[in-house]
C-alpha positions in Angstrom: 9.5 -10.8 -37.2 10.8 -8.3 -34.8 11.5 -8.8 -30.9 10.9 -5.9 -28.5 10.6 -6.0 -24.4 8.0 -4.1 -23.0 7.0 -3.1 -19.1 3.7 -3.3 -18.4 2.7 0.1 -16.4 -1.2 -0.3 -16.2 -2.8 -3.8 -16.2 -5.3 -3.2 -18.6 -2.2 -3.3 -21.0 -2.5 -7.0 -20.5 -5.7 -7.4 -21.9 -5.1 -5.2 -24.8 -2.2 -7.3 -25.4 -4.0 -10.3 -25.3 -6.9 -8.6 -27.8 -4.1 -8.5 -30.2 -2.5 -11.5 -29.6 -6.2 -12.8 -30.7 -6.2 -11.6 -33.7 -3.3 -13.3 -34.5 -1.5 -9.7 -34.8 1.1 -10.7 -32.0 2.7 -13.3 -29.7 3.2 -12.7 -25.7 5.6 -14.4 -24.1 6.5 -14.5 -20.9 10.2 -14.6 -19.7 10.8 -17.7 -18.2 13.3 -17.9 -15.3 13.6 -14.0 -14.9 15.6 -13.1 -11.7 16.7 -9.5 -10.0 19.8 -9.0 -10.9 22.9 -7.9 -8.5 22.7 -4.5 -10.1 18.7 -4.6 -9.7 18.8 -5.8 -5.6 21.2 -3.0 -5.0 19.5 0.0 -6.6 16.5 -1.7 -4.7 17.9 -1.4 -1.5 20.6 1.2 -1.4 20.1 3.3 1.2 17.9 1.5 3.2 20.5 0.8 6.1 23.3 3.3 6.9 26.7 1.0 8.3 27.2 0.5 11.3 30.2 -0.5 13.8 29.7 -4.6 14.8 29.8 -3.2 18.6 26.6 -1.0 17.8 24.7 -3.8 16.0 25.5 -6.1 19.0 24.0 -3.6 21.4 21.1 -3.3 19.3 20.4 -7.0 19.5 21.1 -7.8 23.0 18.4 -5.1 23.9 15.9 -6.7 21.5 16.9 -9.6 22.8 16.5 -8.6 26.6 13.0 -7.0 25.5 12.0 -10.5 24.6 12.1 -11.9 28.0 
């Protein structure tokens, strides 16, 4: 028996995959327990903010703040 991880790019994949798995030709499993990892999270969201000074973030916030009332 051999292993191999496959990403799913069009859902009717799935269904083909379950046709097979049917016929007793192969076994899905699911990863349990899969998580993002560190690596994962940062390529997700690098870029999204730029740094900035804590005195500029703190302006930024007291305005939304002073909008809210």
């Amino acid at each position: 028996m051999q292993t191999y991880t496959v990403d799913i790019i069009n859902e009717r994949a799935i269904m083909l995959l379950k046709d097979l798995e049917l016929l007793k030709l192969i076994r899905v499993r699911k990863q349990v327990g899969e998580t993002m990892t560190e690596n994962k999270l940062f390529s997700k969201y690098k870029g999204a903010m730029v740094r900035q000074p804590l005195s500029e973030i703190d302006e930024q916030l007291n305005e939304l703040r002073d909008s809210w009332e």
